[in-house]
VOVEX-616843 format. One record per residue (C-alpha): residue in three letters; x, y, z; chain. Coordinates in Angstrom, 3 decimals. Example, Ala and Ser with C-alpha at 12.3 -4.5 7.8 and 13.67 -1.06 7.14 Angstrom:
+-----+----------+----------+----------+----+
|  aa |        u |        v |        w | ch |
+-----+----------+----------+----------+----+
| ala |   12.300 |   -4.500 |    7.800 |  A |
| ser |   13.670 |   -1.060 |    7.140 |  A |
+-----+----------+----------+----------+----+
//
This chain:
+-----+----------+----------+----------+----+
|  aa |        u |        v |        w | ch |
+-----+----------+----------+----------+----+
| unk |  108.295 |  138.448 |  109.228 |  A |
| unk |  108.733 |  134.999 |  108.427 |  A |
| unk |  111.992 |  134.120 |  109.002 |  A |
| unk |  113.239 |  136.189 |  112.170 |  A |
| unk |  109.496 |  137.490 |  113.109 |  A |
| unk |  106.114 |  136.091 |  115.036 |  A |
| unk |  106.110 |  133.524 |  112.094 |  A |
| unk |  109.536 |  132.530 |  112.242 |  A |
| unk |  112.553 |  131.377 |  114.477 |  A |
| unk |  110.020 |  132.408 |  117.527 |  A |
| unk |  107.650 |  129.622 |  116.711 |  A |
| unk |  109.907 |  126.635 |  116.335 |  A |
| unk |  110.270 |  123.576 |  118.743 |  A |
| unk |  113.924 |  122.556 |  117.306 |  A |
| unk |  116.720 |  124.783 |  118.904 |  A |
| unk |  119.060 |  124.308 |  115.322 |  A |
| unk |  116.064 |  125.324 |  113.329 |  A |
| unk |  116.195 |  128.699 |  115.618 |  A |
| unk |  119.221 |  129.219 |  115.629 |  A |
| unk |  119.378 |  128.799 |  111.665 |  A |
| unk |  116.689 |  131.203 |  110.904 |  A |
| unk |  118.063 |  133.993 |  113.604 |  A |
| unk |  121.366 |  133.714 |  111.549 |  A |
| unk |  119.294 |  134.081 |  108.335 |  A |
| unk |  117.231 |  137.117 |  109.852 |  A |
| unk |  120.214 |  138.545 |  111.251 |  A |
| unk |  121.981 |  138.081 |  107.320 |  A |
| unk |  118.441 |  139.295 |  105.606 |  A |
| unk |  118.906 |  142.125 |  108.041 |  A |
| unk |  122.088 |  143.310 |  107.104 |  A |
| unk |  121.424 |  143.239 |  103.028 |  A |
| unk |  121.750 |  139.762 |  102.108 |  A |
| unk |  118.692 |  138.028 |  100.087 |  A |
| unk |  116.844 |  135.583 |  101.592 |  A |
| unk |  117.862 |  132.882 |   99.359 |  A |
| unk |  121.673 |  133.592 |   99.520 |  A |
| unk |  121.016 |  133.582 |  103.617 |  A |
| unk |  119.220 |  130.096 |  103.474 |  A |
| unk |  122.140 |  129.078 |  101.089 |  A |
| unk |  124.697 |  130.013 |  103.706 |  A |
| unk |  123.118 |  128.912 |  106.973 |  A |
| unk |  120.877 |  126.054 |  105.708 |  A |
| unk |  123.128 |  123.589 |  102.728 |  A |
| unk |  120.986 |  120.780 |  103.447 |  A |
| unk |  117.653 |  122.338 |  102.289 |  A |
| unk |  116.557 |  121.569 |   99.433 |  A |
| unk |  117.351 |  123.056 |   96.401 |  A |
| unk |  113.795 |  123.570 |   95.105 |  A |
| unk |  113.221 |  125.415 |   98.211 |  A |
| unk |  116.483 |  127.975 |   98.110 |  A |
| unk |  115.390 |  128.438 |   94.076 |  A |
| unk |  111.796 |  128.727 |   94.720 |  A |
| unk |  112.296 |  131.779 |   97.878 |  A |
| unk |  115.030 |  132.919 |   94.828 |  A |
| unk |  112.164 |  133.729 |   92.252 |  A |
| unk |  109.393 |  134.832 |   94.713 |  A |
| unk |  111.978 |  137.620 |   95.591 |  A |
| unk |  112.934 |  138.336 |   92.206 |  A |
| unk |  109.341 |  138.766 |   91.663 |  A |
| unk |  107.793 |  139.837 |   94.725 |  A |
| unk |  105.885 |  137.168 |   94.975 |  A |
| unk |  108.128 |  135.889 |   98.269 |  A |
| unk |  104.631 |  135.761 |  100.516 |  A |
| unk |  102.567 |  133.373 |   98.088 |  A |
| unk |  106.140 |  131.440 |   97.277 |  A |
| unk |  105.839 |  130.784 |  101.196 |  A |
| unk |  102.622 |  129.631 |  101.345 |  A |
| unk |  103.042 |  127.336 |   98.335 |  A |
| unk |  105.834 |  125.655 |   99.842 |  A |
| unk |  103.973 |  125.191 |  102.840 |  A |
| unk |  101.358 |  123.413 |  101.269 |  A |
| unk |  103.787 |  121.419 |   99.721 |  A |
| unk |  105.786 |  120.584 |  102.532 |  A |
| unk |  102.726 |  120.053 |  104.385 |  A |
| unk |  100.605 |  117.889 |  101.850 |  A |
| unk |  104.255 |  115.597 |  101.576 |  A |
| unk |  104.638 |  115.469 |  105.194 |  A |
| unk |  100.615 |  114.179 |  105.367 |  A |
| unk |  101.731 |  111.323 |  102.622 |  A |
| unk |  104.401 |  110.051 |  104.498 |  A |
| unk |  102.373 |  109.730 |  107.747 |  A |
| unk |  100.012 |  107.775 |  105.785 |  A |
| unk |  102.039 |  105.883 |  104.352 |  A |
| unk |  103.818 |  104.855 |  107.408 |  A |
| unk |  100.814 |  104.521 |  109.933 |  A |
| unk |   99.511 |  101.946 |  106.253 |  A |
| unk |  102.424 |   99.960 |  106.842 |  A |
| unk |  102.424 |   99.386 |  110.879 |  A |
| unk |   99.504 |   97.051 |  110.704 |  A |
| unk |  101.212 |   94.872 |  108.319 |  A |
| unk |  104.609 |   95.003 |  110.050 |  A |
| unk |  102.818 |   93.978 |  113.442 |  A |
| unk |  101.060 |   91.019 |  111.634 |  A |
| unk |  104.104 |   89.868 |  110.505 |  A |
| unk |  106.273 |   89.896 |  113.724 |  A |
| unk |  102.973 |   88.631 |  115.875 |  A |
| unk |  102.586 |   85.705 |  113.406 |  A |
| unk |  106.539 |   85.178 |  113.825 |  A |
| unk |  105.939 |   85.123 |  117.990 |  A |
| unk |  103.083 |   82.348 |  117.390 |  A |
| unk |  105.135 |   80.306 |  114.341 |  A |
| unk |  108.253 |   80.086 |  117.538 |  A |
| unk |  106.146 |   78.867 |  120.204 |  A |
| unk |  103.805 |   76.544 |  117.762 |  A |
| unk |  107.686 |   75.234 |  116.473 |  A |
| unk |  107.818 |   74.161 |  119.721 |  A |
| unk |  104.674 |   72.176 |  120.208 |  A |
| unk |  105.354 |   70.213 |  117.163 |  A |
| unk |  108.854 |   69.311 |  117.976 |  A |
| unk |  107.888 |   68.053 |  121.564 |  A |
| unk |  104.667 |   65.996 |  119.698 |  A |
| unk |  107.223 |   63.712 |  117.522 |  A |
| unk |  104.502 |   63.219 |  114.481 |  A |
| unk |  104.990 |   63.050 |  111.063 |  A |
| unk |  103.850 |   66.884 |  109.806 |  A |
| unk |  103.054 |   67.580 |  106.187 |  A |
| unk |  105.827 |   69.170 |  103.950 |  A |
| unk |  104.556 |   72.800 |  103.357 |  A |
| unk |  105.043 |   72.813 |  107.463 |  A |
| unk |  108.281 |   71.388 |  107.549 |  A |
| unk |  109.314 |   74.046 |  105.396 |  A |
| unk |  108.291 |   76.436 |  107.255 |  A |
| unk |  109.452 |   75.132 |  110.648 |  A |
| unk |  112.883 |   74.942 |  109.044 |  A |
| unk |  112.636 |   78.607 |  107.892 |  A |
| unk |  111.670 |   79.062 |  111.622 |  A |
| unk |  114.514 |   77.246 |  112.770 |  A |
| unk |  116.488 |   79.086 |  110.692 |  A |
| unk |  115.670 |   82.537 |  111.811 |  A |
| unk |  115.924 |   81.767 |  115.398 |  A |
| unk |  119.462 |   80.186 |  115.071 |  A |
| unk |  120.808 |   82.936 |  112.803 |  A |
| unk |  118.594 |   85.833 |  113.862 |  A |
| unk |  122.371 |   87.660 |  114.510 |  A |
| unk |  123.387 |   87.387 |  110.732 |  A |
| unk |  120.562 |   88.900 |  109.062 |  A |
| unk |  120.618 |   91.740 |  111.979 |  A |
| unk |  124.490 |   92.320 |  111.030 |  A |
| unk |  123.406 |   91.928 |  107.450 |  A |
| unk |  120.316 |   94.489 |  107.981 |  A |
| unk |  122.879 |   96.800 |  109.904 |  A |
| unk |  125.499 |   96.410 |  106.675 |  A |
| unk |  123.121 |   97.537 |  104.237 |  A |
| unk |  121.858 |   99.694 |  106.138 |  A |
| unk |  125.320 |  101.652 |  106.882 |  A |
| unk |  126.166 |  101.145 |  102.551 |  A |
| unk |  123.343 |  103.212 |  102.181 |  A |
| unk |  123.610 |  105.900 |  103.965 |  A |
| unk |  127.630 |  105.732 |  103.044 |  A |
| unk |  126.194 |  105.664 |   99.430 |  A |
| unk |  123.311 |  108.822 |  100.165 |  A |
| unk |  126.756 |  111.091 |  100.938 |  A |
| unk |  128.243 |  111.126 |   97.398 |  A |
| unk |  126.375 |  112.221 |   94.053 |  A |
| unk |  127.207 |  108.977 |   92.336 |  A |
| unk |  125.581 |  106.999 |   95.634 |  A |
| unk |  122.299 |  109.331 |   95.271 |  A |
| unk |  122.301 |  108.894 |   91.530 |  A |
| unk |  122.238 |  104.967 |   91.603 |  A |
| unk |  120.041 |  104.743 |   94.197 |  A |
| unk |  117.219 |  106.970 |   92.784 |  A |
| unk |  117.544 |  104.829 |   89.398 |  A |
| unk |  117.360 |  101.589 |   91.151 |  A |
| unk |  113.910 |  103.451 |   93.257 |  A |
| unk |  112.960 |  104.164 |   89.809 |  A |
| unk |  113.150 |  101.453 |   87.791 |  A |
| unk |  114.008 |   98.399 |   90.168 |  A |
| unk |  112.659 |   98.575 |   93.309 |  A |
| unk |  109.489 |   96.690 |   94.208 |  A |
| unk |  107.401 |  100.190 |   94.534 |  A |
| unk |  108.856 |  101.858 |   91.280 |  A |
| unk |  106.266 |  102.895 |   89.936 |  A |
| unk |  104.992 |  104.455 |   93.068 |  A |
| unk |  108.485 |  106.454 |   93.411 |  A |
| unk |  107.960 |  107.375 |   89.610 |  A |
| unk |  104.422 |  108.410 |   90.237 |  A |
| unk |  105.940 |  110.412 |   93.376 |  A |
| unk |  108.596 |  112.039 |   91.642 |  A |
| unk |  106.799 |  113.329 |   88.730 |  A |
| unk |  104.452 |  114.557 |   91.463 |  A |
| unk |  107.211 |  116.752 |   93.333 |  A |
| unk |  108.657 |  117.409 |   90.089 |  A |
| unk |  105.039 |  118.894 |   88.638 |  A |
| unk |  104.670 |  120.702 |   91.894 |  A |
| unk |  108.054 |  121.996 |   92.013 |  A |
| unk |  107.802 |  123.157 |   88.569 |  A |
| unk |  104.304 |  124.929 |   89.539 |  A |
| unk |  105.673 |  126.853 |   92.280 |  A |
| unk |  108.634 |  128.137 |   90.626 |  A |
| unk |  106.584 |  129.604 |   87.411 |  A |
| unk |  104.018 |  130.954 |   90.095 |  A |
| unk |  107.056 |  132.420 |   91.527 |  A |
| unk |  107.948 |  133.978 |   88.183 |  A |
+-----+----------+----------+----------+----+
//
């Protein structure tokens, strides 16, 4: 019903995510459990998830499981989009007040005056990102490619959820964050039995 029925592959907009949950209808179908299914078809889900459908079946509590991880899933999903749409005002302020700090740059070069030093500074920093705007995008693009080279292997993931957790300048929101999903997680499984 809710993988291969009304509820399931039927309703999704993703062609993969159909064709994932046909193949785990199709397995559920022919005798396999619906965790061992999502295990086969679906290795990138996570394994709360997998372990979670595990107990509700072992218990028969698969239906309430479900909607658990919905709200979940749903209620994380919600807290992202806040916290992104929270963020897009700032970003915008920034590169707006970047825009205006270029063309003002200009205006006080072609005036030839003697400008305080808190404004020098900052026209050099200006200066300074317009002439090497190309090194801090290859830089950007380097870290960016070390991180997702580092997400691939266990001892990548492991060093960056430390440094999330203890060094990064919103640790203690990722701590408060993960002891949420862990709290949660830990719910849903003992609901699950």
């Amino acid at each position: 019903r809710y993988v291969g029925g009304e509820r399931g592959a039927p309703q999704t907009r993703t062609r993969h995510i159909r064709q994932m949950l046909e193949k785990v209808a199709e397995e559920v179908g022919a005798g396999y459990s619906m965790a061992q299914s999502f295990e086969n078809n679906a290795p990138y889900l996570p394994k709360t998830f997998i372990e979670t459908v595990r107990a509700g079946e072992q218990s028969g509590t698969l239906e309430e499981c479900f909607q658990r991880l919905h709200r979940y899933y749903d209620k994380s999903a919600k807290t992202k989009a806040k916290v992104v749409s929270t963020l897009t005002y700032p970003a915008m302020v920034i590169v707006v007040a970047i825009v205006v700090f270029i063309i003002i740059n200009d205006v006080f070069a072609e005036m030839d005056t003697q400008l305080p030093g808190i404004t020098r500074v900052l026209l050099a920093t200006s200066d300074f990102f317009v002439g090497w705007w190309w090194l801090l995008l290859l830089i950007a693009a380097g870290l960016g490619i070390a991180y997702m080279v580092a997400r691939r292997s266990i001892r990548g993931r492991r060093a960056i959820a430390a440094w999330s957790l203890t060094k990064a300048p919103l640790h203690r929101l990722h701590s408060l964050s993960a002891a949420a999903q862990f709290a949660h997680s830990m719910a849903t499984m003992l609901t699950a039995g």
